[in-house]
C-alpha positions as a LaTeX table, in Angstrom:
\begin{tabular}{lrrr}
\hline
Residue & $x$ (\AA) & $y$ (\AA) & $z$ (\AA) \\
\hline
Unk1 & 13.19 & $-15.95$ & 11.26 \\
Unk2 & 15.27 & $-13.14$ & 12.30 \\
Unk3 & 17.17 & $-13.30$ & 9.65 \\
Unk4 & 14.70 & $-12.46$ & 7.48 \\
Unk5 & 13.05 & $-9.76$ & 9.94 \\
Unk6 & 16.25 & $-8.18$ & 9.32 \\
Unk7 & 16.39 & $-8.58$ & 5.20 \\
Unk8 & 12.69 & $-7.09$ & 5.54 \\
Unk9 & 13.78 & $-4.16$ & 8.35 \\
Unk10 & 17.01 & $-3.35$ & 6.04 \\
Unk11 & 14.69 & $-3.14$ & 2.60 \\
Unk12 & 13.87 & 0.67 & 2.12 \\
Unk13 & 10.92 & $-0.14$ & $-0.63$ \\
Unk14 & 7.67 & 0.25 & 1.28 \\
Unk15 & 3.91 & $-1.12$ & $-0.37$ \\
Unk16 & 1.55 & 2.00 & 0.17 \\
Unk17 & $-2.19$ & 2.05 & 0.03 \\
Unk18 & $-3.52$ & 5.63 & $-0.52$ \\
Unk19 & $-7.32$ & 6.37 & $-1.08$ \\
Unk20 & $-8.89$ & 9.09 & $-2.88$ \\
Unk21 & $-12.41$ & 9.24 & $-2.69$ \\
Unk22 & $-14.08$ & 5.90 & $-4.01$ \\
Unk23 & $-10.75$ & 4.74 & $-5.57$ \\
Unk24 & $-7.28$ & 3.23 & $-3.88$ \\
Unk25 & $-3.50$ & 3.90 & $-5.39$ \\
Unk26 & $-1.74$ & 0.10 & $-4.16$ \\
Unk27 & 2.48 & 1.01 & $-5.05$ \\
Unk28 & 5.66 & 1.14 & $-4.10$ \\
Unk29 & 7.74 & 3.77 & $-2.50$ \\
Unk30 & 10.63 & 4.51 & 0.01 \\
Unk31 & 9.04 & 7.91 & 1.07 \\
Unk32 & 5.29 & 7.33 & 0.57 \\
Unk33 & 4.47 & 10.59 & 2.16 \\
Unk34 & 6.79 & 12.41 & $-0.17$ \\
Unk35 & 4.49 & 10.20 & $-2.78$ \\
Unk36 & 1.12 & 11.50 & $-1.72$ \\
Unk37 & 2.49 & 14.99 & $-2.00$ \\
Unk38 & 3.45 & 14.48 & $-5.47$ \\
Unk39 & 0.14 & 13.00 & $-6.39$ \\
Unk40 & $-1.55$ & 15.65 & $-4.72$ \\
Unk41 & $-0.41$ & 18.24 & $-6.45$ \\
Unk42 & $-2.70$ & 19.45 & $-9.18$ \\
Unk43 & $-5.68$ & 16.98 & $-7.95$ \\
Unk44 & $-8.59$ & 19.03 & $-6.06$ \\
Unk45 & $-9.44$ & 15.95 & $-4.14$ \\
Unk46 & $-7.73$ & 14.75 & $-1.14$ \\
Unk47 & $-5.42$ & 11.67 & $-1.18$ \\
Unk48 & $-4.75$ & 10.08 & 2.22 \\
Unk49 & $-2.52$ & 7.71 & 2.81 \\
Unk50 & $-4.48$ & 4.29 & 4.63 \\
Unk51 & $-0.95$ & 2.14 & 5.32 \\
Unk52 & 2.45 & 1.61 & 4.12 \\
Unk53 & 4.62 & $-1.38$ & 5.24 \\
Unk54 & 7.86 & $-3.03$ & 4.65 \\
Unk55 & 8.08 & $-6.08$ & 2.64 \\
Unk56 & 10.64 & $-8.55$ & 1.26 \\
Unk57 & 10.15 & $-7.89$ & $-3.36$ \\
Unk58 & 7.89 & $-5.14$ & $-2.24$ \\
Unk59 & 7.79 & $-4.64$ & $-6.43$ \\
Unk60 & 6.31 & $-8.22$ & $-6.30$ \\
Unk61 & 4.17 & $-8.13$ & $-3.97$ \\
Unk62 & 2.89 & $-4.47$ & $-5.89$ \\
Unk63 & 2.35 & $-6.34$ & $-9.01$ \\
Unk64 & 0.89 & $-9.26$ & $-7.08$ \\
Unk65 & $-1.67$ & $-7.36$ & $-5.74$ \\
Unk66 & $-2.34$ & $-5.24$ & $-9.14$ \\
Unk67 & $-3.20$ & $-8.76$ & $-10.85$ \\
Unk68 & $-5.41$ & $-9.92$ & $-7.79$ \\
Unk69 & $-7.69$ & $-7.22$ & $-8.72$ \\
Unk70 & $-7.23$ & $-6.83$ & $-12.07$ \\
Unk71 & $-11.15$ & $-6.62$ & $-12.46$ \\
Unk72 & $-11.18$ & $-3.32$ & $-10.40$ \\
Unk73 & $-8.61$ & $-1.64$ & $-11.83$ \\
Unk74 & $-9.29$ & 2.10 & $-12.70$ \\
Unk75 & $-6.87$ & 4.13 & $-14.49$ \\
Unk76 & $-2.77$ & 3.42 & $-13.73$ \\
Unk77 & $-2.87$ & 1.82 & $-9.92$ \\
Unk78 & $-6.01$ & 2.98 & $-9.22$ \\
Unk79 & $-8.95$ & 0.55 & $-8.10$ \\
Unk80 & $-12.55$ & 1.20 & $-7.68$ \\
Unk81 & $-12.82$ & 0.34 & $-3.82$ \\
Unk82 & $-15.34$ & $-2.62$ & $-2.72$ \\
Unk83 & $-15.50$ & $-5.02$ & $-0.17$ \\
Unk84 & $-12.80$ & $-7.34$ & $-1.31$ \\
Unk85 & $-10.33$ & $-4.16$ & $-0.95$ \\
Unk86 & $-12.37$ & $-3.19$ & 2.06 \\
Unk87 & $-11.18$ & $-6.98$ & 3.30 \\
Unk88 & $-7.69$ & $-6.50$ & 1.87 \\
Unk89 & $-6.53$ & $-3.32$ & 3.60 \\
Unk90 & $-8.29$ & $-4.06$ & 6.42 \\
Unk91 & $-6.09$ & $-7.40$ & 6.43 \\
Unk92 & $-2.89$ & $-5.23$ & 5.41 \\
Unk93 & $-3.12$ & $-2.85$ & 8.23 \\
Unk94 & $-3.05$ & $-5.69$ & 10.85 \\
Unk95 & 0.39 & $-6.36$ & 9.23 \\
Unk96 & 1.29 & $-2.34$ & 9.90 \\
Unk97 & 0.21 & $-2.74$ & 13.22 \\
Unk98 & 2.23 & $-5.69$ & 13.53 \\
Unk99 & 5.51 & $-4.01$ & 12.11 \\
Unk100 & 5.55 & $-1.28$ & 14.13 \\
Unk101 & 5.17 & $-3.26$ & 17.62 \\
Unk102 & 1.82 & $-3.85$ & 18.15 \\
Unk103 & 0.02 & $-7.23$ & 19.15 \\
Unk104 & $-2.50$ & $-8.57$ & 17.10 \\
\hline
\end{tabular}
């Protein structure tokens, strides 16, 4: 196991959820503030940025995630929010909490 806590700590790729209004972005970035700042730009609605985390094939897991909900999908990597993504990030941010130290 600490090997692969290490693989997973050395990995720069980071899975972001960001939500903007009724929709979430689910992607992959090694700066995803830098990320919401480029999506910002030129959209008059306010993107925030619900979790990132570290993850071993973080492109993977991305596409993983894009095929679970498939049947929400919006435009690009956006996904009309309901309460299987409610579930899901909700899920997803115990594993943030996790990373960064915290007890579950």
């Amino acid at each position: 196991m600490p090997f692969l806590l290490e693989y997973i700590m050395a990995t720069k790729e980071r899975i972001y959820i960001m939500q903007c209004n009724d929709y979430i972005k689910i992607g992959v970035s090694e700066n995803p503030w830098v990320r919401i700042k480029s999506l910002q730009t030129g959209n008059p609605y306010k993107i925030d940025l619900l979790l990132s985390f570290k993850t071993k094939n973080a492109y993977s897991e991305e596409k993983r995630f894009h095929n679970y909900f498939d049947s929400k999908k919006s435009i690009g990597e956006w996904f009309k929010i309901d309460d299987d993504i409610k579930h899901f990030v909700k899920n997803l941010k115990i594993i943030e909490y996790k990373e960064k130290g915290g007890e579950y």
